[in-house]
C-alpha positions as CSV (number, residue, x, y, z in Angstrom):
1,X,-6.1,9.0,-3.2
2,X,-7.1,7.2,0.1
3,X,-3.5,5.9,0.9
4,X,-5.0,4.1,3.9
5,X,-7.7,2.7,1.9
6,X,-5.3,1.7,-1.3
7,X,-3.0,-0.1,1.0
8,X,-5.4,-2.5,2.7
9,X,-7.2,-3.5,-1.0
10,X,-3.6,-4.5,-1.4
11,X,-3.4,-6.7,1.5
12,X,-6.8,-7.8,1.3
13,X,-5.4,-9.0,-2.3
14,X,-2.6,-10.5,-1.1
15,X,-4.1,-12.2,1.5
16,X,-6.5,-13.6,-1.3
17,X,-3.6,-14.7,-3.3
18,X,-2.5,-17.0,-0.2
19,X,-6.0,-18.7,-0.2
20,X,-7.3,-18.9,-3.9
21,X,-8.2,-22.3,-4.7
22,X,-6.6,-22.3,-8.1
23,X,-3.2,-21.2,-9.5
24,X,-5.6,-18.9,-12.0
25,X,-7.2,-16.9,-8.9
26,X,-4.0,-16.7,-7.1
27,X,-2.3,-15.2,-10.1
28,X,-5.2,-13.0,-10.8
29,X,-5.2,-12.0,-7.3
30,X,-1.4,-11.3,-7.2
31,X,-1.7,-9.0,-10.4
32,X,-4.5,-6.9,-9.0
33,X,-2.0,-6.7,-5.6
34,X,0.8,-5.5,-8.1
35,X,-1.6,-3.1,-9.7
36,X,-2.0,-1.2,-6.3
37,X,1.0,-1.7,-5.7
38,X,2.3,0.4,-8.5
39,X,-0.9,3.1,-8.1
40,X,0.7,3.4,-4.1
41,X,4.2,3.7,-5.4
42,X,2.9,6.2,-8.5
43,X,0.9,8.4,-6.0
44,X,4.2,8.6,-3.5
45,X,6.7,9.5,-6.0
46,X,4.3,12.6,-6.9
47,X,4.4,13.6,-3.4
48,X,8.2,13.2,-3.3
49,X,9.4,15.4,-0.6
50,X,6.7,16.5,0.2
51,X,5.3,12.8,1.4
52,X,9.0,12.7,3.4
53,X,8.3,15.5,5.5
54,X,5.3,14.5,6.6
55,X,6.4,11.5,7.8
56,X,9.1,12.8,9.3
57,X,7.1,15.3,11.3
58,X,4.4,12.3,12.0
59,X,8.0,10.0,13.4
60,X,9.2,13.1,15.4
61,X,5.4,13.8,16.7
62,X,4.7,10.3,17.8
63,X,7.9,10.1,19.8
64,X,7.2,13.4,21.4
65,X,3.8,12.0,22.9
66,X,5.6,8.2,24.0
């Protein structure tokens, strides 16, 4: 999975949801959002510690180069 690529389909719905011209497109748009949502969440929890230390060591690297 393209984490990167999963999270902005999820803004791009979101941001959807905040300019549908009907309450049946902004509630469509705001169950596709959730549906990402939960594939982002699904994807993490399967990385578990895994997905932790890498963004720990992506924190620690980042300050290292400020």
């Amino acid at each position: 999975m393209d984490i990167n690529l999963e999270y902005a389909a999820h803004q791009h719905a979101v941001m959807r949801a905040d300019y549908a011209t009907s309450n049946g497109e902004r509630v469509a748009q705001l169950i596709q959002a959730s549906s990402i949502a939960n594939r982002i969440s699904a994807f993490q929890r399967e990385l578990g510690a895994a997905a932790a230390c890498a963004w720990t060591m992506a924190q620690v690297s980042a300050l290292g180069r400020a």
